[in-house]
C-alpha atoms as one frame of an Amber mdcrd trajectory, in Angstrom:
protein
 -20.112 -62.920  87.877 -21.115 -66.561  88.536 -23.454 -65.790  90.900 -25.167
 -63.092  88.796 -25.331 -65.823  85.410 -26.632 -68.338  88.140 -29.712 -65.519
  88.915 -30.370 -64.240  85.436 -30.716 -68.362  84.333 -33.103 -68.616  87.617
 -35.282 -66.023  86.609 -35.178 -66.636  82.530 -36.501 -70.650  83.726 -39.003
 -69.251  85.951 -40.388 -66.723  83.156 -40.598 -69.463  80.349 -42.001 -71.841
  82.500 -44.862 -69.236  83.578 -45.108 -68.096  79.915 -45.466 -71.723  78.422
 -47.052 -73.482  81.750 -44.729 -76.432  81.550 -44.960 -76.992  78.156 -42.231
 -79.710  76.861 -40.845 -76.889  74.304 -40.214 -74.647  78.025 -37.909 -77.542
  79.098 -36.216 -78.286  75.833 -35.399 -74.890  75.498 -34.269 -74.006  78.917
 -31.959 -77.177  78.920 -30.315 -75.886  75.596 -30.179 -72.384  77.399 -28.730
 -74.150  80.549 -25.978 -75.802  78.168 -25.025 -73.032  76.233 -24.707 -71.516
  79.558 -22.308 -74.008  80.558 -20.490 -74.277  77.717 -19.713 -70.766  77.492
 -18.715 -70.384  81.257 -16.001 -73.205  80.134 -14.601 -71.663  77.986 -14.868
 -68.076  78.771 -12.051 -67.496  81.904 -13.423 -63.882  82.840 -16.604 -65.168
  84.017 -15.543 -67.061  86.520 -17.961 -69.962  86.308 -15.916 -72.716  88.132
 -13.037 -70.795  89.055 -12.540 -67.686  90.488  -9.845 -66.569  88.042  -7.356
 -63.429  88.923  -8.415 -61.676  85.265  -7.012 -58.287  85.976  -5.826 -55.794
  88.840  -7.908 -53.042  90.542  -5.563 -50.123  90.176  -6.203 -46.451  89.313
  -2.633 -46.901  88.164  -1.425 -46.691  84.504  -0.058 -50.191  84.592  -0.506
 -53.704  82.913   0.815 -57.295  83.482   2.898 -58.868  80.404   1.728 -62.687
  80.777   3.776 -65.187  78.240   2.345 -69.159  78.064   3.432 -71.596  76.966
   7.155 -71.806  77.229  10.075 -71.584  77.545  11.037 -72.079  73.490  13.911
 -71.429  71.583  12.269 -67.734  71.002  11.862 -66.907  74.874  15.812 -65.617
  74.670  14.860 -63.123  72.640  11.741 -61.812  74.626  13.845 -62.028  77.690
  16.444 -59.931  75.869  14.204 -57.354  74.973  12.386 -57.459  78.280  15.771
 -56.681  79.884  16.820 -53.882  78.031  13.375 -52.073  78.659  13.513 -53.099
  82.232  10.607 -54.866  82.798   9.444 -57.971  84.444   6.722 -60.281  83.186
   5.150 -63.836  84.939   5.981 -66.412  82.377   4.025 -69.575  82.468   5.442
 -72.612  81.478   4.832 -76.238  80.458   6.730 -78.511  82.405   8.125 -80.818
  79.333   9.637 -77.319  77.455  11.334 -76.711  80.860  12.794 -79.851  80.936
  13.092 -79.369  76.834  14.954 -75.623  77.877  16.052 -75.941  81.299  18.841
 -73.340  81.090  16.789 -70.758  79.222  13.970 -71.307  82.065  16.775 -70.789
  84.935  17.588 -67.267  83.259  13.600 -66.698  83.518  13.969 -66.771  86.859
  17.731 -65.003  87.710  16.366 -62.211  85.926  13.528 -61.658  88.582   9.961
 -62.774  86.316   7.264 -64.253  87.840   6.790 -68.284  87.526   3.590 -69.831
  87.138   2.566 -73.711  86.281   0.895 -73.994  83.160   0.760 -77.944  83.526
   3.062 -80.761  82.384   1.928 -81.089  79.222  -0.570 -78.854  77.796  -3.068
 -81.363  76.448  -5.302 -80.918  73.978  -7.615 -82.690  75.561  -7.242 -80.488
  79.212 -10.980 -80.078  79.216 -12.389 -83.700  78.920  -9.401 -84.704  81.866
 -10.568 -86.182  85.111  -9.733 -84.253  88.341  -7.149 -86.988  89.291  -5.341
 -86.543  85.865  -5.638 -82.903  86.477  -4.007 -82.941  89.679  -1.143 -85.035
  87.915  -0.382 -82.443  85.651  -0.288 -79.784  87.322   2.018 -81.444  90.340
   4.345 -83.426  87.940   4.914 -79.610  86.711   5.519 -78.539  89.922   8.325
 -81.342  90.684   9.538 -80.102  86.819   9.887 -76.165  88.162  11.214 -77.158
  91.986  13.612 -79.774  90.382  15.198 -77.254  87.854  14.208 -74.160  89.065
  14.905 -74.409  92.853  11.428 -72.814  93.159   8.000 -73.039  94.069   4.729
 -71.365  92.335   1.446 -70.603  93.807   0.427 -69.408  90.556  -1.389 -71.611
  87.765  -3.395 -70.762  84.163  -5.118 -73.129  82.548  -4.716 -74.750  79.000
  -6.806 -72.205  76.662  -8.160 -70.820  79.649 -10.779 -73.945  79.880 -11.928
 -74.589  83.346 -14.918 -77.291  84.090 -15.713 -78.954  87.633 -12.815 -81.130
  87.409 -10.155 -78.443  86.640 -11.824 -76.715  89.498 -11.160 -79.650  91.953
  -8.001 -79.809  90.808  -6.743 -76.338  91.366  -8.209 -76.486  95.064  -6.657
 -79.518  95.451  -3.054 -78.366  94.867  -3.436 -75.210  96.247  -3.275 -72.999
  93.344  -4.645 -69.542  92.329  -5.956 -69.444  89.108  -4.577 -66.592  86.888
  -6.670 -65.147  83.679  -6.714 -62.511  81.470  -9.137 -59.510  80.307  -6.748
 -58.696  77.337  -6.129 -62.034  74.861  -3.836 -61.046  71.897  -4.965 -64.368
  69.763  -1.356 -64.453  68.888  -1.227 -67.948  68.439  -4.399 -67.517  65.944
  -4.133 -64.365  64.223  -0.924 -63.877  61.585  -0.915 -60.444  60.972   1.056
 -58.455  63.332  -0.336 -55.184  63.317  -3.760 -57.226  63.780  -2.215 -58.677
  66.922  -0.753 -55.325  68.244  -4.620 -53.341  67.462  -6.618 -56.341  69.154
  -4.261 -55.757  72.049  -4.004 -51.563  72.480  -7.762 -51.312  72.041  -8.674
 -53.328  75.081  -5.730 -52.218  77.186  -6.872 -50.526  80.620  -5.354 -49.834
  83.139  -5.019 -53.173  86.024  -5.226 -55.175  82.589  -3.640 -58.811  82.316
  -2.246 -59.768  78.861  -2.162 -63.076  77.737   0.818 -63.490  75.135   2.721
 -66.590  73.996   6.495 -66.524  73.702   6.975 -68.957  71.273   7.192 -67.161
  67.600   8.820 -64.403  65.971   5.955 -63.095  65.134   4.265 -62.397  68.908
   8.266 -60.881  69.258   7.519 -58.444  67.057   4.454 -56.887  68.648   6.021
 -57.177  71.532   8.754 -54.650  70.266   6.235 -52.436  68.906   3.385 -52.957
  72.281   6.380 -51.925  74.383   6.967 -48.673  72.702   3.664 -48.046  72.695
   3.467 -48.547  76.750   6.308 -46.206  77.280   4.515 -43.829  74.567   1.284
 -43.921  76.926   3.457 -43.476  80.106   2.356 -47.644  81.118   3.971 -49.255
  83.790   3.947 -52.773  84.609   3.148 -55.091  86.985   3.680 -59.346  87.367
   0.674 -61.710  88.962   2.560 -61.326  92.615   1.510 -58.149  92.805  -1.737
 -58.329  92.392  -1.831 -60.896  96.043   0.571 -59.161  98.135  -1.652 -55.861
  97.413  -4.935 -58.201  98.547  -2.209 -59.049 101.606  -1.561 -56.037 102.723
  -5.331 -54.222 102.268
């Protein structure tokens, strides 16, 4: 995908600049084409611009990957309740300060066999304007977070609203990490109305999909209830991140 947005920019430049023979409005408007181009790649995880994002699984498989950010909260009990009883195992990734905030709750996220990944130490609203080296920082002062309390170590990492720049990039090559998206966003965080939430989410479900869902509200808890039933309706398995590499292992 980055490579074919890196071609169809080559060839839209070379067209303007043939159709207006170097004119200054050519170059004005290719750099605001270039930027939006940019821009967009930022924020926009499944195109893999900088990063080369995990965004869903290649399966022929009925199957889907529950993905919570985020946490753990004083809500993520109740997911994990609810995930229990139906059986099912999710990759939850967390924020190093709510770990240390809720380190029991984020030991139980592990004993009952989910998936870990580093979500960074602090979730900053400013993730995208971060230099690499403050990058790096959060993303291994979450990883001493999740070792220290969890006895564990993660492989796995998302990034803060699914930003990515140059910087991120170095960052995540630096420590090692694969970068883990999503082809299904719920909006949960944005969006109040439930059944809103649950329709954005069983419209765009396919099979392989990733799910991005946040467990920190009642609210997302609710369509959870109701997105489960509605797997198990559709005869949906699931699947956690892991998965997705040991299958690229063992091909």
């Amino acid at each position: 995908m980055k490579h074919y947005s890196f071609i169809l920019l080559y060839l839209f430049w070379n067209s303007f600049i043939y159709v207006f023979n170097g004119s200054i409005w050519m170059y004005i408007f290719c750099f605001i084409l270039f930027s939006a181009t940019v821009v967009w790649g930022s924020f926009d995880i499944q195109l893999k611009y900088f990063i080369n994002s995990i965004t869903q699984k290649r399966t022929k498989i009925k199957e889907v990957a529950l993905t919570f950010d985020d946490g753990p909260t004083e809500f993520t009990p109740k997911f994990l309740d609810l995930l229990k009883e139906n059986n099912i195992k999710s990759t939850f990734f967390c924020i190093g300060k709510q770990i240390e905030k809720f380190p029991e709750t984020f030991q139980r996220i592990i004993a009952e066999g989910h998936t870990i990944g580093n979500h960074t130490y602090s979730h900053s609203n400013n993730t995208g304007f971060l230099s690499a080296s403050r990058m790096i920082e959060e993303i291994e002062k979450c990883d001493e977070v999740i070792s220290k309390i969890g006895n564990i170590k993660t492989n796995f990492y998302r990034p803060p609203f699914g930003v990515t720049n140059p910087n991120i990039a170095k960052a995540i090559k630096k420590t090692q990490k694969q970068s883990i998206g999503w082809n299904v966003r719920s909006l949960d965080t944005v969006i109040d109305d439930e059944k809103k939430i649950y329709n954005r989410i069983t419209k765009k479900l396919k099979s392989g999909s990733i799910i991005l869902l946040h467990d920190t509200s009642e609210k997302t808890y609710q369509v959870l209830v109701e997105l489960l039933l509605f797997l198990k309706r559709e005869n949906y398995s699931t699947f956690t991140v892991d998965s997705i590499i040991n299958s690229k292992n063992n091909d």
